[in-house]
N, C-alpha and C positions, 0 to 999 in steps of 0.2 A: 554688302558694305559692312566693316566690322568696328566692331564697339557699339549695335545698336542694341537697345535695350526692349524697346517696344516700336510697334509700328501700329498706324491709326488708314486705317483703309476705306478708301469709299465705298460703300456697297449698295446704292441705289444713282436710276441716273442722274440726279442734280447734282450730288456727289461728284460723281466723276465729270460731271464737266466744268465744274463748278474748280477742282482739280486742274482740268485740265488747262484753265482760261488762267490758272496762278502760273502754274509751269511756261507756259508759254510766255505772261508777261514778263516773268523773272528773266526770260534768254531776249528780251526783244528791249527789256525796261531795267537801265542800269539802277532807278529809284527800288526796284523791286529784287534788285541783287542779293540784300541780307535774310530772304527765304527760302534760299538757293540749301543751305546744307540742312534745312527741316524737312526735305524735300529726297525722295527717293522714287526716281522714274525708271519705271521699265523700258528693257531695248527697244526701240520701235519695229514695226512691221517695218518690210523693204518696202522703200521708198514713201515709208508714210509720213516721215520729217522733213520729205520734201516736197510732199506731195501739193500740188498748184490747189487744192480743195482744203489745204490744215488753215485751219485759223489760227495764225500767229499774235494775233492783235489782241485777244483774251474776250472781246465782244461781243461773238456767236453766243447767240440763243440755242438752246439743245430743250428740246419739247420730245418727250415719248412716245411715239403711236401706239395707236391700239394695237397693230398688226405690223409685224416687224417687214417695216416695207423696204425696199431696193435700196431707197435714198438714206433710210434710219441706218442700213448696214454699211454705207460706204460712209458714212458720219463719225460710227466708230472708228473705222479699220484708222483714219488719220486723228484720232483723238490721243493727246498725251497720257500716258496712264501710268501710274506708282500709288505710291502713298506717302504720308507725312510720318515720319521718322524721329524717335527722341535718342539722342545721347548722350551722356556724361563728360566726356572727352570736350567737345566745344561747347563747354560752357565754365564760365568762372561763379563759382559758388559760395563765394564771397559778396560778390558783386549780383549775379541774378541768378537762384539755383529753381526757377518756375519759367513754365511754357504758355503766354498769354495766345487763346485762337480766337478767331472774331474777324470781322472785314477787314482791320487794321487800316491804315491811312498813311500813304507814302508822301505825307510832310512830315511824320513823326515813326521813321521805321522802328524806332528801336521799342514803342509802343505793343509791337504783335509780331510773336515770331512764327505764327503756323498761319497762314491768309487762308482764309476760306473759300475767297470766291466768289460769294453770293449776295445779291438782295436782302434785304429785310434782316438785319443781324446787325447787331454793335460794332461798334469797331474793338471792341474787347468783351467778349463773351461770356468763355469759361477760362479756366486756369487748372493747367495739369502741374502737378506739386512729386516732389518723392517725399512721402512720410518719413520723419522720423520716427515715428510707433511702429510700423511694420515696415519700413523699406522700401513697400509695395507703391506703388503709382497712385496718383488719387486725382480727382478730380473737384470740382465746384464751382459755381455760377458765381461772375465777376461780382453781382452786385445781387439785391436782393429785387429786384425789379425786371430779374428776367426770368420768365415763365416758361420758355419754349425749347428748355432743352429736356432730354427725357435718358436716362442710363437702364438697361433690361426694363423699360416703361417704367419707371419711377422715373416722377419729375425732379430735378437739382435744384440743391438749396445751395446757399454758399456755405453750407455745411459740409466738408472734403465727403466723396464717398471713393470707397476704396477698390481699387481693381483687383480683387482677391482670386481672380479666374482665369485662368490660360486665356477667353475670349470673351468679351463682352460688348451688347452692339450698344450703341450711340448713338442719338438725335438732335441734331442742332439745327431748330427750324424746318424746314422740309429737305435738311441733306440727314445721310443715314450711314456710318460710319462703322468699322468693328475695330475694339481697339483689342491687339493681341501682343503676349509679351515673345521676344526672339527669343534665338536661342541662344545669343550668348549671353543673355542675361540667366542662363543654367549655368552657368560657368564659374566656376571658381576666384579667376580673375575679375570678375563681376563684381561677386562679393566685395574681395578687396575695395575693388575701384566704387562703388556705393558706399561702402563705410568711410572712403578718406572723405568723399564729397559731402555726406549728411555732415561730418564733422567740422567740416569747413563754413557749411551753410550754417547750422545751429549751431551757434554757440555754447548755446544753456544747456548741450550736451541732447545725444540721442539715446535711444532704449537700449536698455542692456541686454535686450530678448531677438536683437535681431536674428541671429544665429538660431533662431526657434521659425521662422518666419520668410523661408526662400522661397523667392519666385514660381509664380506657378507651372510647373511643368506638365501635367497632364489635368482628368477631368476629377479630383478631388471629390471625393463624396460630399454633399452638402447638407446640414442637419438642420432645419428649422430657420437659416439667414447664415446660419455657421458654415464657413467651408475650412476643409482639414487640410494643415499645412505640413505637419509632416508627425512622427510618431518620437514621445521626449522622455519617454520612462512605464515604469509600470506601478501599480499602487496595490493599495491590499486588493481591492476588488477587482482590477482590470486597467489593459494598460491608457496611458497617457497620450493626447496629441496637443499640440499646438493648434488652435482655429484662429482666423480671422471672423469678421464681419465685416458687411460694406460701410459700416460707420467708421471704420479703420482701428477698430480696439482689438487686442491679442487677449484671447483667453487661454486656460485648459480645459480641454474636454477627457471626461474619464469613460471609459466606454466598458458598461458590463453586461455578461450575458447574464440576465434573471432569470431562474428556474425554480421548478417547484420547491428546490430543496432549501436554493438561497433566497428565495422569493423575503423571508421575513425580515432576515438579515439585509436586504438591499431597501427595504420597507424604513428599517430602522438608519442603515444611514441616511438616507432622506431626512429624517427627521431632524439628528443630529444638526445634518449640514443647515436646513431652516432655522433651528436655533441658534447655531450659534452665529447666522449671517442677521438676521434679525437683531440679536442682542449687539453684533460687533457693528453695523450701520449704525444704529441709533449711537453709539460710541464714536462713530467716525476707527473704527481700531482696527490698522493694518496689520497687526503680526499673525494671525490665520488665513487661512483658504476660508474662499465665502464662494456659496452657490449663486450664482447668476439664474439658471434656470436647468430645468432639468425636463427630459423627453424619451419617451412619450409621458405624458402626468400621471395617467396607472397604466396597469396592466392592460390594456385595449379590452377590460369590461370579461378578459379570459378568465373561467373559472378555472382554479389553481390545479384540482385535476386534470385540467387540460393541458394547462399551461407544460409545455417540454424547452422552450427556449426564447428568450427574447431581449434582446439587444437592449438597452437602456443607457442614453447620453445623461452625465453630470457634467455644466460648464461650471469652470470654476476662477476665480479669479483670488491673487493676481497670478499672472502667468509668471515660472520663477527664470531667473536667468541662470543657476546653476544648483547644486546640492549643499550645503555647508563643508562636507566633507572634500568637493572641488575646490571651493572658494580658498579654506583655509590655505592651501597649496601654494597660492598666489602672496600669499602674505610673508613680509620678511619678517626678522627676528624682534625688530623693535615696535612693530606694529601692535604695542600694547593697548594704545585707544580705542582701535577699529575691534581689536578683540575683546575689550572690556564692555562695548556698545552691543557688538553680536550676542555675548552673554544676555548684559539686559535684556536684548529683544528675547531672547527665546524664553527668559524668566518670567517678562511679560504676560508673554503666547501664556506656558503654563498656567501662570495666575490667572490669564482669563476665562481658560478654561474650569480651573477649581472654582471660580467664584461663579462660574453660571453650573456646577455639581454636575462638572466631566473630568472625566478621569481618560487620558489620551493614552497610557498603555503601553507605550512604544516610540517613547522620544529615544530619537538617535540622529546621527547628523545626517546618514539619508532620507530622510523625514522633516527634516528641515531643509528649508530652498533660504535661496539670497534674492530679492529683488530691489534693484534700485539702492545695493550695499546694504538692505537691511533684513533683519531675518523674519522668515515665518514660516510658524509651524503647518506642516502638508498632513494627507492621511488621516486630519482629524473625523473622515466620515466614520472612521472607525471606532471610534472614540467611545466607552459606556458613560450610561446618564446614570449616576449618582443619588438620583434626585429621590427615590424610594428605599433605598437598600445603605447605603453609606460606604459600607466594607463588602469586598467582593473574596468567595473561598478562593485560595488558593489552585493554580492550574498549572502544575508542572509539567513540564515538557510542553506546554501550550500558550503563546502567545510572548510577547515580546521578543526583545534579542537579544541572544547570548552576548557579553562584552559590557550591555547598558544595563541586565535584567536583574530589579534587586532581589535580595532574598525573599522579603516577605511574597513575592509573586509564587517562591516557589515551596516555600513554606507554611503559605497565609496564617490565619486572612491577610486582606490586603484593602489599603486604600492610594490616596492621592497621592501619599507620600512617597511612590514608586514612580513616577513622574521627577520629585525632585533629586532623588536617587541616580534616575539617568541623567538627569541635567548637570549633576556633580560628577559623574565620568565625562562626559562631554567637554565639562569646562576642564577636569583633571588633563582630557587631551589638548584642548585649546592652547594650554599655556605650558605645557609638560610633553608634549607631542606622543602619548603615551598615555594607554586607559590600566586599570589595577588588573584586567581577566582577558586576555585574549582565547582560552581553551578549555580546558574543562568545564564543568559549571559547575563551581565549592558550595553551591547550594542545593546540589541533590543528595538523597543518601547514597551513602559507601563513598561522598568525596569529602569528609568531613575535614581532612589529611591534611587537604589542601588550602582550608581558610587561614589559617598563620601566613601562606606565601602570598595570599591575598592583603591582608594587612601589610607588609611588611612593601609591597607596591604601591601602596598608595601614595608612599613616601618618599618611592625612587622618585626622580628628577634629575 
């Protein structure tokens, strides 16, 4: 059937009969007609939809034997059998963009669109939702007063938890379900058709990171509750993905190999990243990357001669939705405000980095991300502390980037003030579409030649 997005499958036997007692009353009970399209049946066996033994009536009891007897196998063979089906397409997202499951009650159909079936269950259960944080499917418990549903054995709250996995099983009372996403939710056209419909539904606007965040296609590594959505970039130390969580938050995760040699260096962004998430929390202060958590905590206790390699996750937040350098792209020519606010933001970033005695090194606008249309500064695990030394010598040919890099880096000493240096080519491109040094670097010797044509760009426009 196409345009489905996910399918919710029974996989134990109360499940499927429980299945098959809905399906049957839908073709037998015009009040149970409006669960007909949530609803995907497989072909029947020959002659088992008409077989004189199918229970049309939805009545039948279906009990397990211990030992699959004669009479349990000719049970199945006339049992209806599919799964329950979500998709975008029949629904108006205006009006209802959520999936209520539960007994439901055919004096109020428009109450429950997935019928369950069974006994002992509400008439409104759970509630399957498409986030607007991740796009991804999510689920939660109607009310806070039901205990008995269980996702990968963790009990539901009416706290959404996020379907971040190509499959994950389901418990609603003693039926036991797997809910998996299709495969045209891999599709392109997907895309599309999820973005027009969260737009429709939320008004107050969707995440700008969607496009970080596609349905899950295969078995994603999973880091600690993190599972990896797809790969966004690379940073100083290693590159970049997109993770979820089943709480439905999108982070970055930075993934380095630590080795004997970077072992101290990776020791020391740690630190950075603890300080400055600590100081920027207690601030409430969005315009940095702040560490969420980081794995494994040390070295798994390897003494460092041993140590020859070892992977190391940094989750980082917030997750950005494009580079500064993309963003600006998008902007027309009068977009003076939006660019004069970006400034601030990244002026910010710096200042709060000076004021807690860092010095970031390597502001440029791929270094900078846009979230939520506002800036902040990335990469700052890279960042020196300050906090002993003040001015750092001079390291030509070594660190920063040519185009942003001021002199004093390549002259020294040097301090903070090389931070505000690139920020003023930054902003010279912002508003001038155009930085003073694209090629040589006028601050090495033997290009002395060249700082006159250096000055005399600062002023094209």
């Amino acid at each position: 059937m196409p345009g489905i997005l996910a399918k919710l499958r029974p996989s134990n036997s109360h499940a499927e009969q429980a299945f098959h007692n809905v399906a049957s009353l839908s073709l037998a009970d015009a009040r149970a007609i409006h669960v007909r399209p949530f609803m995907m049946l497989n072909q029947p066996n020959p002659g088992s939809a008409q077989s004189k033994n199918s229970d049309t009536s939805g009545s039948g009891e279906f009990t397990e034997p211990n030992t699959p007897t004669k009479a349990y196998q000719n049970q199945l063979k006339t049992m209806r059998i599919g799964c329950y089906v979500f998709k975008l397409s029949d629904r108006d997202p205006t009006q209802d963009h959520e999936w209520t499951a539960g007994s439901g009650t055919l004096k109020q159909p428009k109450l429950c669109q997935i019928l369950l079936g069974a006994g002992g269950l509400n008439p409104c259960q759970v509630i399957f939702a498409l986030s607007k944080k991740t796009g991804l499917m999510t689920i939660r418990a109607y009310s806070p007063n039901i205990k008995n549903v269980f996702v990968d054995g963790e009990i539901l709250t009416i706290m959404p938890y996020s379907f971040n996995r190509l499959c994950t099983s389901l418990e609603i009372g003693n039926l036991q379900f797997e809910f998996g996403y299709s495969e045209y939710s891999w599709d392109e056209a997907y895309d599309n058709e999820r973005l027009a419909f969260l737009e429709l539904a939320y008004k107050d606007g969707v995440a700008d990171t969607l496009h970080h965040t596609p349905t899950p296609s295969m078995p994603w590594l999973k880091v600690a509750g993190w599972t990896i959505s797809k790969a966004i970039g690379q940073g100083t130390f290693g590159e970049v993905f997109s993770v979820t969580n089943n709480a439905d938050t999108v982070a970055a995760m930075k993934v380095i190999n630590r080795t004997t040699q970077n072992h101290q260096a990776v020791t020391h962004a740690r630190r950075v990243l603890e300080k400055i998430t600590t100081q920027a929390n207690s601030e409430k202060f969005g315009h940095v990357l702040r560490l969420v958590d980081v794995y494994p905590l040390e070295a798994n206790q390897i003494p460092l001669h041993q140590l020859v390699t070892e992977q190391v996750y940094f989750i980082l937040l917030p997750t950005v939705a494009c580079t500064w350098s993309m963003h600006i792209k998008t902007l027309s020519e009068g977009d003076y405000i939006i660019r004069l606010r970006l400034l601030q933001d990244l002026l910010k970033g710096i200042r709060f980095l000076h004021e807690n005695a860092l010095l970031h090194g390597d502001i440029k606008p791929d270094n900078t991300g846009i979230s939520s249309g506002r800036a902040v500064l990335l990469d700052v695990d890279a960042a020196k502390d300050l906090n002993r030394v003040g001015t750092l010598p001079a390291t030509p040919g070594s660190g920063g980037t040519l185009g942003w890099l001021a002199p004093e880096r390549e002259m020294g000493p040097y301090g903070q003030l090389v931070d505000v240096w690139s920020a003023g080519v930054m902003a010279l491109e912002l508003f001038h579409n155009h930085r003073p040094w694209t090629g040589l670097n006028p601050w090495r010797p033997r290009h002395e030649s060249l700082r006159p044509e250096f000055q005399k760009n600062i002023y094209l426009g």
